[in-house]
N, C-alpha and C positions, 0 to 999 in steps of 0.2 A: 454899789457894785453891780455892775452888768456881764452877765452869763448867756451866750448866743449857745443856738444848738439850732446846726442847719447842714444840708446836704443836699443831692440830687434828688429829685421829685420822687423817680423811684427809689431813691432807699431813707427817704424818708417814714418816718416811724406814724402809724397811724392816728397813733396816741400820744401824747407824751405827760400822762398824767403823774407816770411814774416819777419822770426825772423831775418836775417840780415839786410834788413833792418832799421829795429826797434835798433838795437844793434850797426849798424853804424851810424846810425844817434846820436842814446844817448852818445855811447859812444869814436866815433872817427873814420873815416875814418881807421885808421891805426890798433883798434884792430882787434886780432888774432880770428876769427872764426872756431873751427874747427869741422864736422861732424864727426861722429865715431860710423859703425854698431856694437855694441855689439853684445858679444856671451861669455855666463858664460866656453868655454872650451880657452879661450883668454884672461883671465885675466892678466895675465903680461904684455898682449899686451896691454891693456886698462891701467894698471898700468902708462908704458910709455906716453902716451897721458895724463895723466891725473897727473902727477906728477907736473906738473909747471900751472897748471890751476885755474884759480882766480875765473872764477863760472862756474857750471856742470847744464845743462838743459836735465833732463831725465822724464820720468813717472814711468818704474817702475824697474828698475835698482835697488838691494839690496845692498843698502850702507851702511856697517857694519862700524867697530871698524875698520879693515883690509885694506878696501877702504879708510876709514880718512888717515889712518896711510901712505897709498901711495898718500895722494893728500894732502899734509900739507901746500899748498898756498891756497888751495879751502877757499873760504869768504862764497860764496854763494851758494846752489841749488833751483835753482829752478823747481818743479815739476810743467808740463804740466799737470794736473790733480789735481780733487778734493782730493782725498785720498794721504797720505802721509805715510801709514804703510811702505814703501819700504826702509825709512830712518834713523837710528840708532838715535831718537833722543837726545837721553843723550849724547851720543858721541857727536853730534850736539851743543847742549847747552854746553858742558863740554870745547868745544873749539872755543867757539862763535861764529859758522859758522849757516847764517843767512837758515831758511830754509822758501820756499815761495811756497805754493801750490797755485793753482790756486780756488779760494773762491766759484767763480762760473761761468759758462761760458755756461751751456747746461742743466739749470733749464724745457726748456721750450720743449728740444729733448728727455730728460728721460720721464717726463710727457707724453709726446706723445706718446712714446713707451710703457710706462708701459699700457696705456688706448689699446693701439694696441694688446699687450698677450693678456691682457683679455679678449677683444672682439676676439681674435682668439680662445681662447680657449676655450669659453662659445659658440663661434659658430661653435666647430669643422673642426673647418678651416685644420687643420694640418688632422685629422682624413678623412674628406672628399677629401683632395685634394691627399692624399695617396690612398684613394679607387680607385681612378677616374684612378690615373696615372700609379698605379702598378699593380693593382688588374682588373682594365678595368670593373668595377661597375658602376651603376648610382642608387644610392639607398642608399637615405636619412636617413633609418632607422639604419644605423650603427654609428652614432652618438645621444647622448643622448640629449633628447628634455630637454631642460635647461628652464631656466623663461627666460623672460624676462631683458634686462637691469634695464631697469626702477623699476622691481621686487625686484633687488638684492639689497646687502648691502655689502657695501666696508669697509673691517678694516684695515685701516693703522698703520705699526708700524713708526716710527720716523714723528713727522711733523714740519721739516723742510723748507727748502726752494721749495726741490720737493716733499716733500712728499705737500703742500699745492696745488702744483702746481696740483699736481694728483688729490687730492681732488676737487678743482673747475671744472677739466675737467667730473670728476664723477659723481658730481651734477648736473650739465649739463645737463647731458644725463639721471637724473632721477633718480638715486642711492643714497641709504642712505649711508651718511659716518661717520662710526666709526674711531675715531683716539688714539691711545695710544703712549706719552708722556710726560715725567715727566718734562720738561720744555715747554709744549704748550703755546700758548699765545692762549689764553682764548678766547680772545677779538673779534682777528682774525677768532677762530673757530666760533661764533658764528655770523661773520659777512658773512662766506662762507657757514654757515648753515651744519658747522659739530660737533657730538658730543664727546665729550673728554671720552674716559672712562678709563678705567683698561685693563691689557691687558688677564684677565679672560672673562670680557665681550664680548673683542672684539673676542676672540678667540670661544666662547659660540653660539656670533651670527651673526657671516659673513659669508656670502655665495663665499668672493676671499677675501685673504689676498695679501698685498703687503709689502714687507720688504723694507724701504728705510731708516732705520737707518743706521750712519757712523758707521764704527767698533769703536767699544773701548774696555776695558777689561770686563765692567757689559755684554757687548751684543755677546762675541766672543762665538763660539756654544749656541747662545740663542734659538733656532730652533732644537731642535732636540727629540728623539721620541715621550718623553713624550708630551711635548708642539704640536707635529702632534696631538697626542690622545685626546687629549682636546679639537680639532678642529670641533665641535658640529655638524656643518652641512656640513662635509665633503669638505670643500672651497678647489677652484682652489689656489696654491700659487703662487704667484709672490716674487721674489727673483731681486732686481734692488740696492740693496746695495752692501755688499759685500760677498761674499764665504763662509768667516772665518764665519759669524754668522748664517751659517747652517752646521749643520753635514750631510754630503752628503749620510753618512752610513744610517744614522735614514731618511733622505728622502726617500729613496728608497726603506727601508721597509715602511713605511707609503702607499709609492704607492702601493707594494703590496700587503699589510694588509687592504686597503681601504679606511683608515683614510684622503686624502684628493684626489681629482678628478683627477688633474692633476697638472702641473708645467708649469711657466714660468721662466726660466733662464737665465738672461741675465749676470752671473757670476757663476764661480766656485771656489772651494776652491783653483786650480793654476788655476795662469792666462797662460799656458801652458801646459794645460791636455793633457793624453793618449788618444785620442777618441779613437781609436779603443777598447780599452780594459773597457770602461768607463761603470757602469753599469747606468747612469741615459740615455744615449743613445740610438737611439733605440726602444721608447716607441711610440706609437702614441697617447699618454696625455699628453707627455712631450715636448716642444717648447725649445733647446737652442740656445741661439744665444752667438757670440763672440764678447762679450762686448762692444758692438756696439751701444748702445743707446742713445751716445751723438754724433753718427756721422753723421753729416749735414756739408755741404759745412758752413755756416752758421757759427757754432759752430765753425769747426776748425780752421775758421781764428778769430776766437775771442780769442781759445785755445794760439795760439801761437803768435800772439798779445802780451797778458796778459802777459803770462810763460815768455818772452825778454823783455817786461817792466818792470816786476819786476825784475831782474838784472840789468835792467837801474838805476832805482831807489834806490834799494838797492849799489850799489855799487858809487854813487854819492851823496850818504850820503843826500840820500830822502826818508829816510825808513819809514815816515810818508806816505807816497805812492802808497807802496807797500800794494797790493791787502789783502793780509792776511799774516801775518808774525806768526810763530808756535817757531818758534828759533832767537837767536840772541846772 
């Protein structure tokens, strides 16, 4: 039995003592482990590797119709990661190859993080510590006296697992929270003291939006100009989902049309942009970061944990098991 586990250089894992571990122990001393740096100008090379392979452990490696077509023993993938858009899944179901994303594993380091933009960027933290560093200022007044935490009013789009997460971290700290989604549980919101609305209202009257809905096809470009224009009181965005469901164009008019304060980005439309050439960079309203907000010591050994259990399990005919299963 051979088990690949490979990806882009950088989001390759530093270690991976974990996952074999986990994958010897499940599945036998004698299976075949093998690591494999991708690089999309090496495909044939990965072709090779990957032709007699029974299950592939990637994040975000685009496994088309092409890649099936060279991995025709592949049973299982399993994705290191909540999102699973990088996987052809028809192709997947068409030939009953199991696919396993990781369900959850870093509910409580995005939460954290997304409360982190905010408060950096309602406290000019990026603005201020540019002054100080580049500019050799001390002089407060180049950032905009903002309210209050406690003042503002949070509207979340998706409320989810982290989107609730975020909300109780916001209440917290004294923030009204708006939520929009069409599967809330009610129950919930009204138990963390958040309110459900439309996504008119929320956009009407929040003072920082945060996007944590999963991509699907209703939400892919659901972010873009017009929906900035509506944005009533000019809200900082937060962007902790995914890329696809901003248009990166229409943001960055927005910013500088005036329609929202600033950005926090902790995703892009590629998950390997041009920076240098990049127009949302560069700004000093705008915070991005490289999709970094599930990484905690913490986290990643739960990451890759999970991601070589579910190949344990699915390939042991335990797929009652297995964390989330999307194909089979």
């Amino acid at each position: 039995m051979k088990i690949v586990i490979s990806d882009y250089k950088d989001s390759m894992m530093p270690s991976h003592d974990i996952e074999f571990e986990v994958l010897k122990k499940g599945l036998g001393e004698d299976v075949d482990v093998v690591v494999y740096e991708y690089s999309d100008d090496k495909k044939e090379e990965f072709y090779q590797v990957i032709q007699d392979a029974d299950a592939l452990l990637t994040a975000f490696i685009q496994f088309d119709k092409e890649m099936f077509d060279h991995a025709p023993n592949i049973k299982v993938i399993s994705i290191n990661a909540t999102g699973y858009d990088n996987v052809d899944l028809s192709v997947a179901k068409s030939r009953h190859v199991g696919i396993c994303p990781v369900g959850e594993y870093c509910t409580i380091d995005v939460a954290e993080y997304t409360i982190s933009l905010i408060l950096s960027l309602v406290k000019n933290l990026k603005i201020y510590s540019y002054d100080v560093e580049k500019n050799h200022k001390w002089r407060y007044e180049v950032g905009e006296a903002n309210k209050r935490i406690q003042d503002l009013t949070l509207g979340v789009f998706g409320f989810g697992k982290i989107g609730k997460a975020v909300a109780k971290r916001a209440v917290a700290l004294g923030m009204r929270v708006l939520a929009c989604d069409p599967k809330a549980d009610k129950e919930e919101a009204v138990r963390l003291d958040v309110e459900i609305v439309d996504s008119e209202q929320l956009m009407n009257e929040s003072d920082v939006i945060t996007n944590n809905m999963n991509l699907n096809e209703s939400n892919y470009h659901f972010f873009d100009l017009e929906k900035f224009s509506k944005m009533a009181q000019k809200p900082y965005f937060i962007n902790m989902g995914r890329g696809a469901c901003v248009v990166e164009e229409d943001l960055s008019k927005a910013l500088d049309l005036g329609y929202i304060k600033g950005a926090g980005l902790d995703v892009l439309k590629d998950e390997h942009p041009d920076l240098a050439h990049h127009d949302l960079v560069n700004r000093n309203n705008v915070i991005i970061t490289p999709h970094a907000a599930f990484y905690t010591s913490s986290s990643i050994a739960d990451l890759q944990r999970i991601s070589s259990q579910n190949i344990v399990y699915y390939l042991t005919n335990q797929k009652e098991k297995v964390f989330k299963l999307v194909s089979d």
